[in-house]
PDB file of N, CA, C and O in Angstrom:
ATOM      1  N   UNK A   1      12.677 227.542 103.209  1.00  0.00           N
ATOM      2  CA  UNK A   1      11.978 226.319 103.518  1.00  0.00           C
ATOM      3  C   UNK A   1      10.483 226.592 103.695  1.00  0.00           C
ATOM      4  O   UNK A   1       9.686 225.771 103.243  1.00  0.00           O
ATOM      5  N   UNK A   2      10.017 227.774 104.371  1.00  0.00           N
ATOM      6  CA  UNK A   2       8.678 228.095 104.737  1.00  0.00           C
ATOM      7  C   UNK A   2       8.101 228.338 103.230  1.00  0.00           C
ATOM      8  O   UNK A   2       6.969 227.929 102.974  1.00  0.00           O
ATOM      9  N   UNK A   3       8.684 228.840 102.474  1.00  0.00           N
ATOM     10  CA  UNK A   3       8.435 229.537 101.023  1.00  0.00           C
ATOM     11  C   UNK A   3       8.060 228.425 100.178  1.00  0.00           C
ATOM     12  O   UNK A   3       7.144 228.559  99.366  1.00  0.00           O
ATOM     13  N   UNK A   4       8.790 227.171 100.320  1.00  0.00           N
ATOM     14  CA  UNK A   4       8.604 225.923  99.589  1.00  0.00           C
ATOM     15  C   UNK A   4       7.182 225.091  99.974  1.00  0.00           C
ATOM     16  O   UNK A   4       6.387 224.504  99.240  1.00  0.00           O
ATOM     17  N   UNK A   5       7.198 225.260 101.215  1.00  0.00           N
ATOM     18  CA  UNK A   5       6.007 224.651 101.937  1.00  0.00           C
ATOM     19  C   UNK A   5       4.301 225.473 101.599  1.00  0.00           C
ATOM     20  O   UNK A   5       3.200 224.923 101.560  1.00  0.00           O
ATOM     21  N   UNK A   6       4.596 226.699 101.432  1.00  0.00           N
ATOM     22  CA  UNK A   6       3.429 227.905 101.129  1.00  0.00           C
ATOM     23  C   UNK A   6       3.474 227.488  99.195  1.00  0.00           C
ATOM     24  O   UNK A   6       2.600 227.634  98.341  1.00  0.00           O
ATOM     25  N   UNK A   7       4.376 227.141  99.133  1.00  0.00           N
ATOM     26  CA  UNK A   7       4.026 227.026  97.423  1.00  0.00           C
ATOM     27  C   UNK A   7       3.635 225.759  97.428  1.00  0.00           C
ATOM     28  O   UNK A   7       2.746 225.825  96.579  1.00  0.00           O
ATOM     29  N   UNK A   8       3.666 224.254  97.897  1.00  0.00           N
ATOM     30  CA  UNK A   8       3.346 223.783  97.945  1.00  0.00           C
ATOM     31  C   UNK A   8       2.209 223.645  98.094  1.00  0.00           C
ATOM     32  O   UNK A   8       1.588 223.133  97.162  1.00  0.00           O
ATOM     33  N   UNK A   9       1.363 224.109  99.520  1.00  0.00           N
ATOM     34  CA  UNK A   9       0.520 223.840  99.925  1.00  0.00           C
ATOM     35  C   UNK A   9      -0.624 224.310  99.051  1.00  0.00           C
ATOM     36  O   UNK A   9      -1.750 223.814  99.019  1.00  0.00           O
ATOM     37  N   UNK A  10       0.030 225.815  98.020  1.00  0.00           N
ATOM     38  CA  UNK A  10      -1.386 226.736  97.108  1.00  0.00           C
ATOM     39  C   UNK A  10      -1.129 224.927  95.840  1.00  0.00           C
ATOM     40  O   UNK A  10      -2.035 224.412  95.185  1.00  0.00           O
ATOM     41  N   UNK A  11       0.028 224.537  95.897  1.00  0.00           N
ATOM     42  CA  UNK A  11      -0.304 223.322  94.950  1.00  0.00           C
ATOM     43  C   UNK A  11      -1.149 222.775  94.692  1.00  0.00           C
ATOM     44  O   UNK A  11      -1.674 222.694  93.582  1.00  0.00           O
ATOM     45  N   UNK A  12      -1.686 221.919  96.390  1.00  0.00           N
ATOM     46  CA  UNK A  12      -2.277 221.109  97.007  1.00  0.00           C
ATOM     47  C   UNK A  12      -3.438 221.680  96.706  1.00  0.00           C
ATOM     48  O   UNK A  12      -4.325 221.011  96.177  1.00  0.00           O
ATOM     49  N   UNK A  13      -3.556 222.599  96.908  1.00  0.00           N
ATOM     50  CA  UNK A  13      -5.470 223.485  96.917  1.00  0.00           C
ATOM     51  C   UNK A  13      -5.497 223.804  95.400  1.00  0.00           C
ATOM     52  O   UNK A  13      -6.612 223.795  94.877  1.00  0.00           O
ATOM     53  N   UNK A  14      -4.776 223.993  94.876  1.00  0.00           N
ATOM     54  CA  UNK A  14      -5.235 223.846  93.290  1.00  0.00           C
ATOM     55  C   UNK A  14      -4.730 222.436  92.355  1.00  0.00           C
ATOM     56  O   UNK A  14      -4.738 222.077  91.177  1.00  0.00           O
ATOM     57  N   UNK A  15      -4.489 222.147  93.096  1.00  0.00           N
ATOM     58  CA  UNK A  15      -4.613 220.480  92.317  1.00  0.00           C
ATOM     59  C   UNK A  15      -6.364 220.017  93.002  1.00  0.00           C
ATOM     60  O   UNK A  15      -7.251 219.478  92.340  1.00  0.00           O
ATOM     61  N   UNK A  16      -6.429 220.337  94.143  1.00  0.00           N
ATOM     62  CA  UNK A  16      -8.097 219.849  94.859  1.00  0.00           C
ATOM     63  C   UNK A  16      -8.928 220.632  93.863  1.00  0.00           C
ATOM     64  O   UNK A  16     -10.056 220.221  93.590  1.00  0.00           O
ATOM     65  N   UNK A  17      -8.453 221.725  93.304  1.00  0.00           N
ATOM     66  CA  UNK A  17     -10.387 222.185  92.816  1.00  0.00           C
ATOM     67  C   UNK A  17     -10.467 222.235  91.756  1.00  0.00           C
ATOM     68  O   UNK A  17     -11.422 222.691  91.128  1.00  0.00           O
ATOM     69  N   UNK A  18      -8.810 221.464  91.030  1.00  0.00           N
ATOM     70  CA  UNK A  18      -8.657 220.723  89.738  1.00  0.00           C
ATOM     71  C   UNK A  18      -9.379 219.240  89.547  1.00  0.00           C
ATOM     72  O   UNK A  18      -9.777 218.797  88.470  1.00  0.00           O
ATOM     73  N   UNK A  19      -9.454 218.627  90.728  1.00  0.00           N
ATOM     74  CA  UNK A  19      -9.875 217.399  90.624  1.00  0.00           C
ATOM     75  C   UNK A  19     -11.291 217.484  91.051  1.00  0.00           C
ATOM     76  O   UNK A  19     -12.128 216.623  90.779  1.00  0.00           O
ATOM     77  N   UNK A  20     -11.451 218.234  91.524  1.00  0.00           N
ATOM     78  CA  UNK A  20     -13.030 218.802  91.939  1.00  0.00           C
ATOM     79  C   UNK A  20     -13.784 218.987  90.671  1.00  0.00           C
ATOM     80  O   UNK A  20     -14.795 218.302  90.513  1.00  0.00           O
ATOM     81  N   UNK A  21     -13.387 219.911  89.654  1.00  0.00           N
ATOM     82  CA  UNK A  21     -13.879 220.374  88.338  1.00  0.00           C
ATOM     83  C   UNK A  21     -13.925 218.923  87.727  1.00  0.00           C
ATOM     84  O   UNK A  21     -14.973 218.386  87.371  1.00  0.00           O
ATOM     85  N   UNK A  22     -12.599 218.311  87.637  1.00  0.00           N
ATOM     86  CA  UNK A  22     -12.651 217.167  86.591  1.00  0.00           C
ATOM     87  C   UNK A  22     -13.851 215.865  87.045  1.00  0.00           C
ATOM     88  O   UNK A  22     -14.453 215.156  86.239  1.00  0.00           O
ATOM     89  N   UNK A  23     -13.923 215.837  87.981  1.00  0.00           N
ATOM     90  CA  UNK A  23     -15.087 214.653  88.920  1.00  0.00           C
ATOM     91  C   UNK A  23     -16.326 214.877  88.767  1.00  0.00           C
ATOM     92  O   UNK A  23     -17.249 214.064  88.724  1.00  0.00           O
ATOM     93  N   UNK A  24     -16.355 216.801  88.622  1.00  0.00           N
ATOM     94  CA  UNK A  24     -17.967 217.454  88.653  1.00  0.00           C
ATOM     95  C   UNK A  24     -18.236 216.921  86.863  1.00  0.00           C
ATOM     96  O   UNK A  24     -19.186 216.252  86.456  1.00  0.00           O
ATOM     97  N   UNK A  25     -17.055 217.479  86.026  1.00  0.00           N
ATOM     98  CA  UNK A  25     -17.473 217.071  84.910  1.00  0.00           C
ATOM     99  C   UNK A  25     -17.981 215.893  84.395  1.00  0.00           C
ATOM    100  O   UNK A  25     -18.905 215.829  83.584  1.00  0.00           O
ATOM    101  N   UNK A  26     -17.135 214.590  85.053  1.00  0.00           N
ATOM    102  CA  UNK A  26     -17.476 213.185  84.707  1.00  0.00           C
ATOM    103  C   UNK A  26     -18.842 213.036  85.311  1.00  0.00           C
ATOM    104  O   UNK A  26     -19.680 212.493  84.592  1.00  0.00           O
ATOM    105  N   UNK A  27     -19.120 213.328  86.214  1.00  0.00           N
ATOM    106  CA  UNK A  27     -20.074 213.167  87.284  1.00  0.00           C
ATOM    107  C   UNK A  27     -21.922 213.773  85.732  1.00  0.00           C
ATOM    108  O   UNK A  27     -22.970 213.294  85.301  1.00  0.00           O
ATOM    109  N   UNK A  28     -21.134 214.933  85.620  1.00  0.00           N
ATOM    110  CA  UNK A  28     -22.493 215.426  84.750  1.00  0.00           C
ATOM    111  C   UNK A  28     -22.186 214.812  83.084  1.00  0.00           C
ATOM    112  O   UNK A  28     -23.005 214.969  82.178  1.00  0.00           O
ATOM    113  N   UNK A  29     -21.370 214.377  82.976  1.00  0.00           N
ATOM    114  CA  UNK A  29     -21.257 213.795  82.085  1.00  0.00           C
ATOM    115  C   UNK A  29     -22.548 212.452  81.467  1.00  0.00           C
ATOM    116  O   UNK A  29     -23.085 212.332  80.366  1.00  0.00           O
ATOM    117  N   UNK A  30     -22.666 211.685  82.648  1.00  0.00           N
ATOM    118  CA  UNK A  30     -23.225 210.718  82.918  1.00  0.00           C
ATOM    119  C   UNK A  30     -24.382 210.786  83.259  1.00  0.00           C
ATOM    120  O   UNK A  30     -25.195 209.862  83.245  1.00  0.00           O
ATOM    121  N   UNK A  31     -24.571 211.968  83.619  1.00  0.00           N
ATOM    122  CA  UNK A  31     -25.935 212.280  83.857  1.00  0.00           C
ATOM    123  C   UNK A  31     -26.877 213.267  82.620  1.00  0.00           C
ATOM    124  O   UNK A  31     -28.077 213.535  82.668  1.00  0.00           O
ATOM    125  N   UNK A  32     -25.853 213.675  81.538  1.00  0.00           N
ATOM    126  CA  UNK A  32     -26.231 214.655  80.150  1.00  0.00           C
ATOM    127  C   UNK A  32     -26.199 213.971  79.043  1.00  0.00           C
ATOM    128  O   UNK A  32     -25.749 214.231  77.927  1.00  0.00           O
ATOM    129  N   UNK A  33     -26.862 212.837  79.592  1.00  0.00           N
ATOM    130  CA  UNK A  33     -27.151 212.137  77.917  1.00  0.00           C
ATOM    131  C   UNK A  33     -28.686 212.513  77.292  1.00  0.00           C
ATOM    132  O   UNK A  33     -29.844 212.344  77.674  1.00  0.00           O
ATOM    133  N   UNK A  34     -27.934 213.203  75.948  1.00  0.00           N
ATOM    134  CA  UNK A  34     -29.033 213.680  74.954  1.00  0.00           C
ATOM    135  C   UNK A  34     -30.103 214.893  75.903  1.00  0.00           C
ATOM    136  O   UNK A  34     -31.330 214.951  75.983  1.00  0.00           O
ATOM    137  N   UNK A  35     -28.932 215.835  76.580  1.00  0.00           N
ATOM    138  CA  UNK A  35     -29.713 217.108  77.351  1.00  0.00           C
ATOM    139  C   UNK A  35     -29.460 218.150  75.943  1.00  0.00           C
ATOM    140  O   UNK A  35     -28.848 217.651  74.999  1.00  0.00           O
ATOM    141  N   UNK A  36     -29.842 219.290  75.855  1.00  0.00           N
ATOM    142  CA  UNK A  36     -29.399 219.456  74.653  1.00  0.00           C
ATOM    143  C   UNK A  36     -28.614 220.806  75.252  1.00  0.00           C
ATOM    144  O   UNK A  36     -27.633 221.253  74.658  1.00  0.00           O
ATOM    145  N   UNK A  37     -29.066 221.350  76.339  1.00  0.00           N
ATOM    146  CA  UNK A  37     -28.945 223.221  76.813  1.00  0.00           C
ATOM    147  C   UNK A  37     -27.349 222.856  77.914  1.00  0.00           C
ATOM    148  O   UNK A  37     -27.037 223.771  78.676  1.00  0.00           O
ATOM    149  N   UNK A  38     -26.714 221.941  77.926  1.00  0.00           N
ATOM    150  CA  UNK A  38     -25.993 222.123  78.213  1.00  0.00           C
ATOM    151  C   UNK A  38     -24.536 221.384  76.945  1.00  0.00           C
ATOM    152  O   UNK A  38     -24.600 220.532  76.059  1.00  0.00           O
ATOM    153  N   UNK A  39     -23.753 221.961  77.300  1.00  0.00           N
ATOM    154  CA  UNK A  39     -22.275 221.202  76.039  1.00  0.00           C
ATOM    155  C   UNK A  39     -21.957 220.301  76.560  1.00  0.00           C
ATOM    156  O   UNK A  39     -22.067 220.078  77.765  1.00  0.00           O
ATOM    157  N   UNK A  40     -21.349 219.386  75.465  1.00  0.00           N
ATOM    158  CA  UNK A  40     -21.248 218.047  75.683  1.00  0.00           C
ATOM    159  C   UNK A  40     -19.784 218.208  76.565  1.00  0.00           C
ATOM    160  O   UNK A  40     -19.030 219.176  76.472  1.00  0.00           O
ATOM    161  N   UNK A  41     -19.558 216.915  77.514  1.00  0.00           N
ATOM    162  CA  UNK A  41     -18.120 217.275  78.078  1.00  0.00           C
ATOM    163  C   UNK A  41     -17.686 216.050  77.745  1.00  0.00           C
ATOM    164  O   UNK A  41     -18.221 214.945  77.656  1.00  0.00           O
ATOM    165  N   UNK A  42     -16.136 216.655  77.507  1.00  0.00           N
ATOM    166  CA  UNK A  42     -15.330 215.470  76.853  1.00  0.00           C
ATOM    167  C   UNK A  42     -14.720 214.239  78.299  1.00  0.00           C
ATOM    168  O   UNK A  42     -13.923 214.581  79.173  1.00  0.00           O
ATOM    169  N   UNK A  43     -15.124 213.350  78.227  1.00  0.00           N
ATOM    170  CA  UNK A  43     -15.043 212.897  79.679  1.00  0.00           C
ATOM    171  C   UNK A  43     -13.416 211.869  79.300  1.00  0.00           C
ATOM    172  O   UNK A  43     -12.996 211.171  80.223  1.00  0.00           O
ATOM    173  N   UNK A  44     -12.537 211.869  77.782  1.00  0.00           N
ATOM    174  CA  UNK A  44     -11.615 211.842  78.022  1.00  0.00           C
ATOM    175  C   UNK A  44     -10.538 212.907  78.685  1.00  0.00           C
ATOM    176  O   UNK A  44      -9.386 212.592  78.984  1.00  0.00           O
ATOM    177  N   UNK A  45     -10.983 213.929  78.824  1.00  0.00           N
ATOM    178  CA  UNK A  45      -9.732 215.054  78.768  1.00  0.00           C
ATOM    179  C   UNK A  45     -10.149 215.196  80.590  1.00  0.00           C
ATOM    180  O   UNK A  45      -9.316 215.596  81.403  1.00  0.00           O
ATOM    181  N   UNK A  46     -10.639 215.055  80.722  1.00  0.00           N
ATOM    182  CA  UNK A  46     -11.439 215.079  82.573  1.00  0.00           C
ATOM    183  C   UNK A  46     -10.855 214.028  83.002  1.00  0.00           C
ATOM    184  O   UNK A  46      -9.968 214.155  83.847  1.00  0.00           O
ATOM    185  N   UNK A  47     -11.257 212.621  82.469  1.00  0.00           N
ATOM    186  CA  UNK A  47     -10.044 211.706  83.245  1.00  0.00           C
ATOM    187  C   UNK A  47      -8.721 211.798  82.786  1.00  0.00           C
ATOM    188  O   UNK A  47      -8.017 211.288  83.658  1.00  0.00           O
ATOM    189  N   UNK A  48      -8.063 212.175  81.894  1.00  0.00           N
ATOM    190  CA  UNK A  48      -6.533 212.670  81.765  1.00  0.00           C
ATOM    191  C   UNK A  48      -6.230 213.656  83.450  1.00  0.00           C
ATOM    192  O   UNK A  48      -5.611 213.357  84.471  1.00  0.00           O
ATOM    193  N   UNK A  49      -7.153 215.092  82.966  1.00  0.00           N
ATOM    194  CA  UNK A  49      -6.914 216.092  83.849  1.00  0.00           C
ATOM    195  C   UNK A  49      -7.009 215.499  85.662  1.00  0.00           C
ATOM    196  O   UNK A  49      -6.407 216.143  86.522  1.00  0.00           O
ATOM    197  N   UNK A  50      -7.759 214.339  86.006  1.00  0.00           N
ATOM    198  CA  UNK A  50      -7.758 214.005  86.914  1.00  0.00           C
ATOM    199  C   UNK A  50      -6.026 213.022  87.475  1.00  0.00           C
ATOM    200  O   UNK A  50      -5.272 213.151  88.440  1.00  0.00           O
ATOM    201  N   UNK A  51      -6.037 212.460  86.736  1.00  0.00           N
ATOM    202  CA  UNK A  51      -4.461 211.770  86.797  1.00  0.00           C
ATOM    203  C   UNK A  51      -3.421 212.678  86.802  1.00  0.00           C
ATOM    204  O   UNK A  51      -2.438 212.542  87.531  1.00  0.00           O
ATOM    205  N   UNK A  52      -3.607 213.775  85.883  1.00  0.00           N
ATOM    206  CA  UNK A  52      -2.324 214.588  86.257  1.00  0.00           C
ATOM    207  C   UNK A  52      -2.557 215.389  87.426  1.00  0.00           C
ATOM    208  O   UNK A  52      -1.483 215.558  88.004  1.00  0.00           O
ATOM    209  N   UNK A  53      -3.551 215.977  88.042  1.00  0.00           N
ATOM    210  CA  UNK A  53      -3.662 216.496  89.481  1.00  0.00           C
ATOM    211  C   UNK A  53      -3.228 215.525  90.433  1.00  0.00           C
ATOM    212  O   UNK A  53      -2.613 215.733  91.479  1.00  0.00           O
ATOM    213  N   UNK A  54      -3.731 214.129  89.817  1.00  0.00           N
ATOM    214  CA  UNK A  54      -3.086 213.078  91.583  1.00  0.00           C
ATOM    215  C   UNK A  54      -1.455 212.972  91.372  1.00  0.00           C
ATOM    216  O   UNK A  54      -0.739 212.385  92.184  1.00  0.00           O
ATOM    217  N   UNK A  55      -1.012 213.540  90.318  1.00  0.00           N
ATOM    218  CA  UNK A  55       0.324 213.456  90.321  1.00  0.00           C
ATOM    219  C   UNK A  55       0.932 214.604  90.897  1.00  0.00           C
ATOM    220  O   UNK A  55       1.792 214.624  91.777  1.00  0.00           O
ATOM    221  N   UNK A  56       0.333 215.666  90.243  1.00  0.00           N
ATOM    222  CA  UNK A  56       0.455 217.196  91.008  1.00  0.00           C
ATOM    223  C   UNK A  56       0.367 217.029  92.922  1.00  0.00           C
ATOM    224  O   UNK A  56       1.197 217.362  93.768  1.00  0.00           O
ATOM    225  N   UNK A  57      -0.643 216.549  93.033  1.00  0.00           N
ATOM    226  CA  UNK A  57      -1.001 216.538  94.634  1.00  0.00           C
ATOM    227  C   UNK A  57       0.075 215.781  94.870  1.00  0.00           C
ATOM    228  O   UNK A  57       0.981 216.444  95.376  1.00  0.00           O
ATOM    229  N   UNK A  58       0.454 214.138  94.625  1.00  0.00           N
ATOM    230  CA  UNK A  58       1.598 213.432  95.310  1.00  0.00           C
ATOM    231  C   UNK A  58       2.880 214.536  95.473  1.00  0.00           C
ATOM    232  O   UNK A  58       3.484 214.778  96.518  1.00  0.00           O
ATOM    233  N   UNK A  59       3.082 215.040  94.344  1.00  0.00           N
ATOM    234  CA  UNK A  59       4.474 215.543  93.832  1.00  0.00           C
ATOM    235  C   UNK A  59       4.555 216.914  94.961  1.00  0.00           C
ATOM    236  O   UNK A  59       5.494 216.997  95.752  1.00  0.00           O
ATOM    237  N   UNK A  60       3.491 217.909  94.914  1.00  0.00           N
ATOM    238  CA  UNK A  60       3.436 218.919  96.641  1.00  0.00           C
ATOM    239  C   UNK A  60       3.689 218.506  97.837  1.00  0.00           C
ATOM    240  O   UNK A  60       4.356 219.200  98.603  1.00  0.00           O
ATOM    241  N   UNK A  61       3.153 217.201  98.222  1.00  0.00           N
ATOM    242  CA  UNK A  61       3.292 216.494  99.085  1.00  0.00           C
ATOM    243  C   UNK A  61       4.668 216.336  99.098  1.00  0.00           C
ATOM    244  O   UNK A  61       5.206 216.941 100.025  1.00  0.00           O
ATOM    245  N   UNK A  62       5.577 215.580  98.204  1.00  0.00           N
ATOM    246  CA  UNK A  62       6.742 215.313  98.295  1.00  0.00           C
ATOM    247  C   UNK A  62       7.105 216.228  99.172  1.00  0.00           C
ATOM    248  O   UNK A  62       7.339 216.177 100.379  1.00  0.00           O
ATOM    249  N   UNK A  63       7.120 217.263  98.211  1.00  0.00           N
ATOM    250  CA  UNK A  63       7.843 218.625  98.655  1.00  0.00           C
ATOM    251  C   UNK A  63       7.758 219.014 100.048  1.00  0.00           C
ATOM    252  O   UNK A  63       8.742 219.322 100.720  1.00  0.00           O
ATOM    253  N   UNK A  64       6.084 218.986 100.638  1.00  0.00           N
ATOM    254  CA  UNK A  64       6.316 218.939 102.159  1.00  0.00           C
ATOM    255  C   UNK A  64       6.800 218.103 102.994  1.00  0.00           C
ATOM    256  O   UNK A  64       6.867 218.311 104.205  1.00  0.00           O
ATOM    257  N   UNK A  65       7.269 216.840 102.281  1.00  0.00           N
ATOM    258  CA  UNK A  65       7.558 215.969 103.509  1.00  0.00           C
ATOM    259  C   UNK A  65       9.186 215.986 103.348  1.00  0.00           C
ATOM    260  O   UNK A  65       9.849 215.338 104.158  1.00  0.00           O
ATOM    261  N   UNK A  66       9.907 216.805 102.194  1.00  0.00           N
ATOM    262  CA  UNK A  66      11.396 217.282 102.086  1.00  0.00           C
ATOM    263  C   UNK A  66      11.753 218.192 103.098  1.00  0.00           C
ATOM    264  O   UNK A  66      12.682 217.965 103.874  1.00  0.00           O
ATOM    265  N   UNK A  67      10.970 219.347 103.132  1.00  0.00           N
ATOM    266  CA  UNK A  67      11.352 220.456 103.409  1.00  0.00           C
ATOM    267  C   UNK A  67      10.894 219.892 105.325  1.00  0.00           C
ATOM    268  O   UNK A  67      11.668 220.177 106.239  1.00  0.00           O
ATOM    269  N   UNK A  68       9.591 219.125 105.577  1.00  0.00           N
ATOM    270  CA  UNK A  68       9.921 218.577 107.098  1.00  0.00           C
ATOM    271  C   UNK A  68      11.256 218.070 107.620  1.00  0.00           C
ATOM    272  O   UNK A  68      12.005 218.511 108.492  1.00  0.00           O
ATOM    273  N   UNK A  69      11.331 216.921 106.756  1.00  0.00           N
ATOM    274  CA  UNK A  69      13.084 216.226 106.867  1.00  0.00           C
ATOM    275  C   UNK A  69      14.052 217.434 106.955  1.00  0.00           C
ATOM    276  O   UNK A  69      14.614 217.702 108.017  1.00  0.00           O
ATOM    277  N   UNK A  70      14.200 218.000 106.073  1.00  0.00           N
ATOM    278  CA  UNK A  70      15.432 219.427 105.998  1.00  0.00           C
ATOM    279  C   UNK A  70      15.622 220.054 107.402  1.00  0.00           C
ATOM    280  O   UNK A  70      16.597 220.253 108.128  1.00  0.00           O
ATOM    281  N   UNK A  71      13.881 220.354 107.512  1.00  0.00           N
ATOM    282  CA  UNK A  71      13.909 221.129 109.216  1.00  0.00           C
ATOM    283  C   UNK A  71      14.388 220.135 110.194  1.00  0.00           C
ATOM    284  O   UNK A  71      15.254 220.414 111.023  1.00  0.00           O
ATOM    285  N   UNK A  72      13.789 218.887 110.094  1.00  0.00           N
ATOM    286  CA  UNK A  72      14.129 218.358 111.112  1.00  0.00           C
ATOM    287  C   UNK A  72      15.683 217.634 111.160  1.00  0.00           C
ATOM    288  O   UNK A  72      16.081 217.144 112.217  1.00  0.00           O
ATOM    289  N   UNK A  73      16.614 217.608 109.790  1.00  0.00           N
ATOM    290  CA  UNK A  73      18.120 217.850 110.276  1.00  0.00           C
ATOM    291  C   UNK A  73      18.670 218.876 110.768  1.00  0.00           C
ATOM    292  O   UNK A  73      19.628 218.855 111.541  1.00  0.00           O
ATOM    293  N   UNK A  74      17.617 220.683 110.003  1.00  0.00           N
ATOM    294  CA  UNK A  74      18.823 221.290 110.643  1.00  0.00           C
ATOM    295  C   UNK A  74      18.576 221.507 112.140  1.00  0.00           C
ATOM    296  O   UNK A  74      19.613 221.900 112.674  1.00  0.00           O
ATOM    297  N   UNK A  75      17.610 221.391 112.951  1.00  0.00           N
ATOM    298  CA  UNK A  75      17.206 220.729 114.536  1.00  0.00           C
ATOM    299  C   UNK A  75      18.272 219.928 114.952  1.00  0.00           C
ATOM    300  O   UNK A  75      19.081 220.279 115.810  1.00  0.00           O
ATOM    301  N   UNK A  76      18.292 218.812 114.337  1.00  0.00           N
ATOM    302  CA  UNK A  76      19.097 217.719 115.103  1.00  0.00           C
ATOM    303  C   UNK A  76      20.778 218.586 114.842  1.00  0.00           C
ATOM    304  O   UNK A  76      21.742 218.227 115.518  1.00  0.00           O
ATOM    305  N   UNK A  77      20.880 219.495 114.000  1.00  0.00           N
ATOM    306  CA  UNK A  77      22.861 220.038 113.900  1.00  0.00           C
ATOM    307  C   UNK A  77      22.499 220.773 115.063  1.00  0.00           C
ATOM    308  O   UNK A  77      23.120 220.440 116.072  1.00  0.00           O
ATOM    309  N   UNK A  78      21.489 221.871 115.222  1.00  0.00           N
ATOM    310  CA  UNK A  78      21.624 222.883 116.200  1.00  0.00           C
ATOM    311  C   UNK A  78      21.940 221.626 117.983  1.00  0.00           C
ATOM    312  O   UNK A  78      22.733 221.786 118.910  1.00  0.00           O
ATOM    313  N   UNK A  79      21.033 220.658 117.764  1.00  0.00           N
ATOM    314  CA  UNK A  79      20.762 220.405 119.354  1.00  0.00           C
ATOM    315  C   UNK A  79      22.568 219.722 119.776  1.00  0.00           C
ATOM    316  O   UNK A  79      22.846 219.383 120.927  1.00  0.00           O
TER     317      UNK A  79
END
C-alpha cells in the first residue's frame, strides 16, 4: 500500500513538471512570434501534452485516495 502511494506520488511530481514544460511552452509560444534564434514550438502537441498530464495527475490521485480507503478498512477489521 505504501509502495502504491510512493509511486503515485513520483506520478504527481512528474505529471507537475510535465505541465510546467507544456504551459512554459505555450506561454513562449505567444510571446515568439517571428523571433528567429529560438525554434518554433508546436503549441498543438503542448496543449495535447497538457490534457494528458491532468489525466495522469487525476488518475495518481485516484490511486491515493484507494490505497487511503484500503488503509482505512483494514483499521476498521483490526479495531
Amino acid at each position: 500500500m505504501v509502495s502504491a502511494i510512493t509511486t503515485a506520488v513520483n506520478g504527481l511530481n512528474n505529471a507537475s513538471k510535465q505541465l510546467e514544460i507544456s504551459a512554459k511552452q505555450i506561454a513562449s509560444a505567444s510571446t515568439n512570434t517571428g523571433n528567429q534564434t529560438q525554434p518554433p514550438v508546436d503549441v498543438e502537441k503542448a496543449l495535447i501534452n497538457t490534457n494528458i498530464e491532468s489525466y495522469n495527475f487525476k488518475a495518481d490521485l485516484k490511486v491515493i485516495q484507494a490505497a487511503d480507503d484500503n488503509f482505512k478498512s483494514l483499521l476498521d477489521i483490526k479495531t
